[in-house]
C-alpha positions in Angstrom: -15.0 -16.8 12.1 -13.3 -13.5 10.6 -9.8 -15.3 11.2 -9.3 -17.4 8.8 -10.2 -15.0 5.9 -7.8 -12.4 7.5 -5.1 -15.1 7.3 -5.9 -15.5 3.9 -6.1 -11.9 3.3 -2.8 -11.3 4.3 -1.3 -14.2 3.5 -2.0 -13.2 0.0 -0.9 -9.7 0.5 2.5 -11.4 1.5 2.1 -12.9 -2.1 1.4 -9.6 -3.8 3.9 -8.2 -1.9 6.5 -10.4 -2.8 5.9 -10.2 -6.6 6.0 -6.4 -6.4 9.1 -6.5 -5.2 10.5 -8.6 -8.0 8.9 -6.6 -10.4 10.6 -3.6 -9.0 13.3 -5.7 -9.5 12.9 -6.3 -13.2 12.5 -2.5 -13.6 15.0 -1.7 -11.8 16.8 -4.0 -14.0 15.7 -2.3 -17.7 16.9 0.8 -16.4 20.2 -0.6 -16.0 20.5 -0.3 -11.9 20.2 -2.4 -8.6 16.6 -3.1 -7.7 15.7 -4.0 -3.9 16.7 -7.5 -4.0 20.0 -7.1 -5.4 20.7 -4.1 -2.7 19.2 -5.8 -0.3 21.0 -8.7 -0.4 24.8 -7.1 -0.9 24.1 -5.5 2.6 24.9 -9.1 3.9 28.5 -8.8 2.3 28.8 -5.3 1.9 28.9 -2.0 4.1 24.7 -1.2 4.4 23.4 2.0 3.2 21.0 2.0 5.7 22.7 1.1 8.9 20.4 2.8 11.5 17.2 1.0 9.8 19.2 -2.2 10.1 19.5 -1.6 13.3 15.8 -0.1 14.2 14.4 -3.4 12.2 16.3 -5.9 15.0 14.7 -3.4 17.7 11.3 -4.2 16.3 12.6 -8.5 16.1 13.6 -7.9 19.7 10.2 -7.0 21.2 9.3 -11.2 21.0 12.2 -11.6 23.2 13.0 -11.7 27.0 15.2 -8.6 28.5 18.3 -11.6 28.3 17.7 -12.5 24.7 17.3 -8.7 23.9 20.7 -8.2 25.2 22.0 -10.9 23.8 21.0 -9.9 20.4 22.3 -6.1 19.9 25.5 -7.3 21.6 25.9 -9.5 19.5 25.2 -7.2 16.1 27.6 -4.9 17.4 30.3 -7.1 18.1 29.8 -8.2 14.8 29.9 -4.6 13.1 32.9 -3.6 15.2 34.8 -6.6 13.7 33.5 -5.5 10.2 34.2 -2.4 11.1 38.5 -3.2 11.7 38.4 -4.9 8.9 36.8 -2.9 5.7 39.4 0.1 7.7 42.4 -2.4 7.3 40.9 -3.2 3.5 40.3 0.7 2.8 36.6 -0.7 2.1 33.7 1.8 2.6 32.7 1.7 6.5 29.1 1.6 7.9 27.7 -0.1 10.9 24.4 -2.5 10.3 25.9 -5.5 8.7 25.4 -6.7 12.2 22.1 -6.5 12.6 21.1 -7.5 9.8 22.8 -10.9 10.6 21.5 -11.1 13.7 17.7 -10.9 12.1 18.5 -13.7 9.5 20.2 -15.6 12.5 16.6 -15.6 14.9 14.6 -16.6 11.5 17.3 -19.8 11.2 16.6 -19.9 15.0 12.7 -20.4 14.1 12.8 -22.9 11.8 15.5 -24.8 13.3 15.0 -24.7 17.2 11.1 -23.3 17.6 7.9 -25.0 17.5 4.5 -24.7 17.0 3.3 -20.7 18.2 7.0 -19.8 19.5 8.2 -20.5 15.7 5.3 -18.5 14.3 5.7 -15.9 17.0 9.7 -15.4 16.1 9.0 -15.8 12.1 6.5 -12.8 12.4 9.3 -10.5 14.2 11.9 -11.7 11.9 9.7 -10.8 8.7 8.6 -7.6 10.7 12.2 -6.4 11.0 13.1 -7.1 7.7 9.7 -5.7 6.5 11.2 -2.3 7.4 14.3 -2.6 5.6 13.2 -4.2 2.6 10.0 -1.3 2.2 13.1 1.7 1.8 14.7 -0.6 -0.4 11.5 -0.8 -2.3 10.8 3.3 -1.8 14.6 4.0 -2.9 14.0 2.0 -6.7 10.5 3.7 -6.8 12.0 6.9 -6.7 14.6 5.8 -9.4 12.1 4.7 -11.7 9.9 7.7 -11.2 12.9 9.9 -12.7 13.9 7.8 -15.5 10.8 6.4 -16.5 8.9 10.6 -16.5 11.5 13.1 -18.8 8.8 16.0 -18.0 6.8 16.9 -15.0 3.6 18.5 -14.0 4.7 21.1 -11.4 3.7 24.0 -13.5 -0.4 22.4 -12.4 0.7 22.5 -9.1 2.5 25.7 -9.0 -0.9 27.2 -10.3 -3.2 25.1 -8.0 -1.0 26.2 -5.2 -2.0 30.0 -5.3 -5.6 28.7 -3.9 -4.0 28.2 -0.8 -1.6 31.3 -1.0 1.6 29.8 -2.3 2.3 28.2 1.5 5.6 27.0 0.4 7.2 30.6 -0.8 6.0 31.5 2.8 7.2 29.2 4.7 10.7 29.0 2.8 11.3 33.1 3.6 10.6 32.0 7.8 12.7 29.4 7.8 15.5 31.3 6.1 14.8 33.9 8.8 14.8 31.9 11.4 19.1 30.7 10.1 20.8 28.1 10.3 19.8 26.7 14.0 16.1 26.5 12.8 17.4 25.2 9.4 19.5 22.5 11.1 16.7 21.4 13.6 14.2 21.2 11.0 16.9 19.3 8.4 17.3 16.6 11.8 13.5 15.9 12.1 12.8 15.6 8.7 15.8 13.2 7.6 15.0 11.0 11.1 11.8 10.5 10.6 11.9 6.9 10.8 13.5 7.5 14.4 10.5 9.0 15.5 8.0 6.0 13.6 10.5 3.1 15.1 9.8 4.8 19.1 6.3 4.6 18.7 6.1 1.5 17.5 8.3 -0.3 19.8 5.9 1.7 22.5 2.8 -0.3 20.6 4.3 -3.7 20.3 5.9 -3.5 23.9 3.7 -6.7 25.0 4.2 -8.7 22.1 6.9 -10.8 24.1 4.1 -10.7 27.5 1.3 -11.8 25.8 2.8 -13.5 23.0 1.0 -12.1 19.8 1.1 -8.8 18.1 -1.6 -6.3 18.2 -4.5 -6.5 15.3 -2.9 -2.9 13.8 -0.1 -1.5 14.4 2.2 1.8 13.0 4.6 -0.5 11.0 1.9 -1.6 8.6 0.8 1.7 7.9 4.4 3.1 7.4 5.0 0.0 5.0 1.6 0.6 2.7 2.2 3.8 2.6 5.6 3.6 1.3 4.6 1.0 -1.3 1.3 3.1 -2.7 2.3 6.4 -2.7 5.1 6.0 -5.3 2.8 4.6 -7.4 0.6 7.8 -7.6 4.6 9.7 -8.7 4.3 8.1 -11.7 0.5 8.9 -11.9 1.4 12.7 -11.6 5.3 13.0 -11.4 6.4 16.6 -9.9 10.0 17.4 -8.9 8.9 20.4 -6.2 9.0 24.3 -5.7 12.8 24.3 -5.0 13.8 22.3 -8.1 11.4 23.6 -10.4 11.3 27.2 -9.5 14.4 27.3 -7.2 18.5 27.2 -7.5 18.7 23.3 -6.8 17.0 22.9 -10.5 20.0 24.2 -12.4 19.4 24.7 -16.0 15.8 22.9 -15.4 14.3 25.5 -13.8 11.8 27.3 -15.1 13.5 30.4 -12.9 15.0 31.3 -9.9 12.0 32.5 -8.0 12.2 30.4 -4.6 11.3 31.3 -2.0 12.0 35.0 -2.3 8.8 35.4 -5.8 6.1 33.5 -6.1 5.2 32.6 -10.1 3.1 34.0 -11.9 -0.3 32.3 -13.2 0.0 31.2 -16.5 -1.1 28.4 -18.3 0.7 25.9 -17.5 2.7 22.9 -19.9 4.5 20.0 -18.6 8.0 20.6 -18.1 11.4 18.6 -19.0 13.5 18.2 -16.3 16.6 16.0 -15.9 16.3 12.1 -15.1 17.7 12.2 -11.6 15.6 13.9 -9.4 12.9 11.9 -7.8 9.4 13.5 -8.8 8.0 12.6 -5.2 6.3 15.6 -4.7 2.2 14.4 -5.2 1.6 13.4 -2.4 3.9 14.6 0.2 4.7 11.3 1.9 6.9 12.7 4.5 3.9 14.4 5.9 1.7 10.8 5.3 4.2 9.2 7.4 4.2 12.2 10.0 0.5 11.9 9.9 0.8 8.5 10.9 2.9 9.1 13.5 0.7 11.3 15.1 -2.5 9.1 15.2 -0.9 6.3 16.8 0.8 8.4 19.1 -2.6 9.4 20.4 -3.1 6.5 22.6 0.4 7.0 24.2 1.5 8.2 27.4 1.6 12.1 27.4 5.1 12.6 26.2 4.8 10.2 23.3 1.4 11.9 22.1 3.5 15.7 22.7 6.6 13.7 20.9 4.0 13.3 17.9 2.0 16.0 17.8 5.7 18.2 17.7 6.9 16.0 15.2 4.0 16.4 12.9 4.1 19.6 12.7 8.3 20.2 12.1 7.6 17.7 9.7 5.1 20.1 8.0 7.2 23.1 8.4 10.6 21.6 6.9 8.4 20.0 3.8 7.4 23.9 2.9 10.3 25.8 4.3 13.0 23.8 2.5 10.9 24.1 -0.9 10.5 20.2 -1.1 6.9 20.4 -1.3 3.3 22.4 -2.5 0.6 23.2 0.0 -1.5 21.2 -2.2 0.9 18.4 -1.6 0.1 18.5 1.8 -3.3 18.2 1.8 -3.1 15.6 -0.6 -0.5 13.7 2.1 -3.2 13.9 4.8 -6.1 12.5 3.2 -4.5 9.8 1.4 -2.9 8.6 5.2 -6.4 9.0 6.7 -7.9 6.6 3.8 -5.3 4.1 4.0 -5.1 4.0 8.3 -9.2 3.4 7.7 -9.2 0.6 5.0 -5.6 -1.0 7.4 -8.0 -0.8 10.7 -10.8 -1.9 8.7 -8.8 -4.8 7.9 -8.0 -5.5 11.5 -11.3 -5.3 12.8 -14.2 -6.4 10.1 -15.5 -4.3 7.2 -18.9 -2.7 8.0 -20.8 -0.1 6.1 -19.1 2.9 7.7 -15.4 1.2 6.9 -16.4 1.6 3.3 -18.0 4.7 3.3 -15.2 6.3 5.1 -12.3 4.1 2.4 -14.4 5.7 -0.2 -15.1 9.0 0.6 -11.1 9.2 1.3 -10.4 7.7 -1.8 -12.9 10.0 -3.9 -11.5 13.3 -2.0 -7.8 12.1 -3.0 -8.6 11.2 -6.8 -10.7 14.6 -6.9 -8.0 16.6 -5.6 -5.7 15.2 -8.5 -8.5 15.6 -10.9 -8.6 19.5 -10.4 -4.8 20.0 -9.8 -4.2 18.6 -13.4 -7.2 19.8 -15.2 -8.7 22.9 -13.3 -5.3 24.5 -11.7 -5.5 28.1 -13.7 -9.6 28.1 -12.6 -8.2 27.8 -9.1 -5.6 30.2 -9.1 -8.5 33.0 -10.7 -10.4 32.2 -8.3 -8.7 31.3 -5.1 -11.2 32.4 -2.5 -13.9 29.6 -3.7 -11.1 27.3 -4.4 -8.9 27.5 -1.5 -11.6 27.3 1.2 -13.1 24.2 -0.5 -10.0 22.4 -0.5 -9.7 22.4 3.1 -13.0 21.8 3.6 -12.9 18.8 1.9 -9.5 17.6 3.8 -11.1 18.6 7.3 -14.6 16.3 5.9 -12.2 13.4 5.6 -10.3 14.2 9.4 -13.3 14.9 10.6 -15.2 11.8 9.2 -12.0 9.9 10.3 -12.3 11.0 13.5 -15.6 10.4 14.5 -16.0 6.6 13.3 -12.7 5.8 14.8 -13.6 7.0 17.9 -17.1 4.6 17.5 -15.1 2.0 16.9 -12.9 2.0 19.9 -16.0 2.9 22.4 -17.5 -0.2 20.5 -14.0 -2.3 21.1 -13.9 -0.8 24.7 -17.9 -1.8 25.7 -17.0 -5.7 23.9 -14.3 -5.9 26.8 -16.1 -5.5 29.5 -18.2 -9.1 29.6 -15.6 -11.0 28.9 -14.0 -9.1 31.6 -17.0 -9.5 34.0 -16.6 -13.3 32.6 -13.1 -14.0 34.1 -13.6 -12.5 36.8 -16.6 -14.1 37.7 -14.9 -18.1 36.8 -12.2 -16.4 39.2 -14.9 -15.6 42.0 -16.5 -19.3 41.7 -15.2 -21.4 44.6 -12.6 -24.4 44.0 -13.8 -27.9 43.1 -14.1 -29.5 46.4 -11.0 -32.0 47.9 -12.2 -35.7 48.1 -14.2 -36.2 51.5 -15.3 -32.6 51.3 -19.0 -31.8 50.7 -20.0 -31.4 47.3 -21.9 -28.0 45.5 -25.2 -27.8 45.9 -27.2 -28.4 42.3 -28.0 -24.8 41.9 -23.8 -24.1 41.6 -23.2 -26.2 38.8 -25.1 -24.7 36.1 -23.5 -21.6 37.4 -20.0 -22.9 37.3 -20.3 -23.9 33.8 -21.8 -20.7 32.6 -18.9 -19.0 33.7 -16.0 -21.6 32.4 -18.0 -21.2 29.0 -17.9 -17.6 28.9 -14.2 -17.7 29.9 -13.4 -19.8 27.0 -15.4 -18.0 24.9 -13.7 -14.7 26.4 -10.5 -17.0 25.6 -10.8 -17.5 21.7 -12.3 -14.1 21.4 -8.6 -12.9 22.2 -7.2 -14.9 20.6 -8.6 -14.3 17.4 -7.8 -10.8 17.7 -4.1 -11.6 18.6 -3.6 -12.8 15.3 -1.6 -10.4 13.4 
């Protein structure tokens, strides 16, 4: 019964989608510069900016396809990019591998509609749109970021900056160990944090592994989380639009900074004013979404082997270290990153699985956690900074509520999930156990078998549309 409303549900999604993306467009447009469209659709012609997502989009297509096909497929997208490749060097065009991949995914979704029926079409059409999903949400992020400079002359980071001493300036810290640590520790934090899309594409070819098997996606997956996160939390820049420690209080500022003081002096509290700055930099700071997406990571790395939940649980936290240590972010921007991740994964599972009364407790305790956190940065930052052993404590007793509250009903839902699979379990196996129907001439089953023959058939098939309901993405 919950099917068909969840195809609506995201079937309208699609639609909102969709018209977000042309209104990015349109803005884009006012501002005089490419939206996502435009640049997406150059990347046919032209050399891609964004050749390894190209390429990690046609690794999530592939997962619908046979170990052949699969080969068949990047071959084919790099034969294709080393022909591109010869020719933009004979043209003294700019160079960049992905233009391959990317015709490779438009070639399976002609594939679909042209050779592919009934669930294999649907089945293919969902990978295609998957892939290009990926792709097409940076796209999306890259204009939001755009328009968050040009569309904001000032920003708030003064709030911030003042909020921030509740939790110790962690960013002034953290910038003085990573210097310490050089440039090895610099350069290894600089790799996770640019390639953190490396690390989201891994796990999430590790959840959709049996999509080709068992012919469906999973109910929820990392990809959908990575995607509403990128699409959201832009929308809260232009809410409350701050450049970061290192721009506004550091070298990379220029002229725009208020001074030179990061990471070697933290500021002083004073009350603070919104700031101009120029209309370049991104204000991307509130909330961190590189630790959202690292957050992310981590939770659906939990029900990996070992090495992918030790793969997630180190990224996570170099993810954390390089947005302080390299000045990007505030420690209040963290916090801000995790509980706005938790709230979102909740309302995406709740999706998935049925809203019940502690999906919407737990989406709105999130949500009013998040929207109080920006509240008090903007409005009660110098009452934090006097006081920043009331203030500090309570923030992260507020962020660990929400992980904590997170946590618990989660793990009710899967012992819930986990105790629903165990009849229809029971079910198969006891249609399996039943004896065959008798050859012609051979005696037939007594009268007490046959009631219990169809009992188990009709909890098989019952077992049967129970999955696959929940195979429908």
């Amino acid at each position: 019964m919950w099917r068909r409303p969840r195809v609506l549900l995201w079937t309208g999604l699609g639609v909102v989608g969709l018209a977000f993306l042309v209104a990015l467009e349109i803005a884009a447009r006012h501002y005089g510069v490419r939206g996502p469209i435009t640049n997406q659709v150059r990347e046919v012609f032209f050399a891609p900016k964004s050749g390894p997502l190209l390429y990690a989009g046609l690794a999530l297509m592939t997962v619908v396809l046979d170990r052949r096909r699969r080969f068949v497929a990047f071959g084919a997208a790099a034969a294709i990019d080393l022909v591109l490749w010869l020719v933009r060097w004979a043209l003294d065009a700019p160079v960049m591998a992905g233009t391959g991949a990317l015709w490779v995914l438009l070639a399976h979704a002609v594939i679909a509609v042209a050779w592919r029926s009934g669930h294999d079409r649907v089945l293919l059409l969902k990978a295609v749109g998957l892939g290009l999903l990926l792709v097409a949400g940076r796209k999306a992020g890259d204009t939001w970021l755009l328009i968050t400079a040009k569309a904001h002359p000032t920003v708030l980071d003064p709030y911030l900056a003042a909020a921030d001493h509740a939790l110790g300036s962690p960013s002034w810290l953290a910038g003085r160990l990573v210097g310490a640590t050089g440039p090895v520790g610099a350069h290894v934090l600089d790799w996770v944090y640019v390639q953190l899309g490396v690390a989201a594409v891994v796990v999430a070819l590790y959840q959709l592994r049996n999509a080709g098997t068992e012919r469906r996606f999973p109910g929820h997956h990392l990809v959908r989380t990575f995607l509403v996160i990128g699409l959201i939390g832009p929308a809260v820049y232009m809410i409350f639009p701050v450049v970061g420690p290192v721009y506004a209080y550091g070298a990379e500022g220029g002229q725009w900074a208020v001074a030179h003081l990061w990471p070697d002096t933290p500021p002083a509290v004073v009350t603070p004013q919104a700031m101009p700055f120029d209309g370049i930099t991104p204000r991307n700071c509130m909330p961190s979404l590189h630790t959202a997406w690292a957050t992310a990571i981590f939770i659906h790395s939990r029900k990996g082997p070992w090495a992918l939940r030790l793969a997630g649980s180190l990224w996570l936290v170099t993810t954390l270290a390089a947005t302080l240590g390299f000045g990007y972010h505030y420690g209040v921007d963290i916090i801000g990153g995790v509980v706005f991740t938790l709230t979102i994964e909740a309302a995406l599972r709740a999706l998935d699985r049925g809203w019940d009364r502690r999906a919407v407790r737990l989406v709105a305790v999130g949500s009013a956690v998040f929207a109080a956190f920006l509240l008090a940065f903007r409005f009660l930052s110098m009452e934090m900074a006097a006081h920043p052993w009331v203030s500090g404590p309570l923030l992260v007793l507020a962020t660990l509520l929400v992980v904590y509250d997170y946590t618990r009903v989660t793990r009710q839902w899967d012992r819930e999930t986990a105790a629903a699979r165990i009849p229809v379990q029971r079910a198969g196996a006891a249609a399996e156990a039943l004896p065959a129907a008798p050859a012609e001439g051979a005696a037939r089953p007594s009268a007490a078998m046959v009631p219990m023959r169809q009992a188990a058939a009709g909890a098989a098939s019952d077992a049967g549309a129970e999955g696959r309901e929940a195979g429908a993405v």
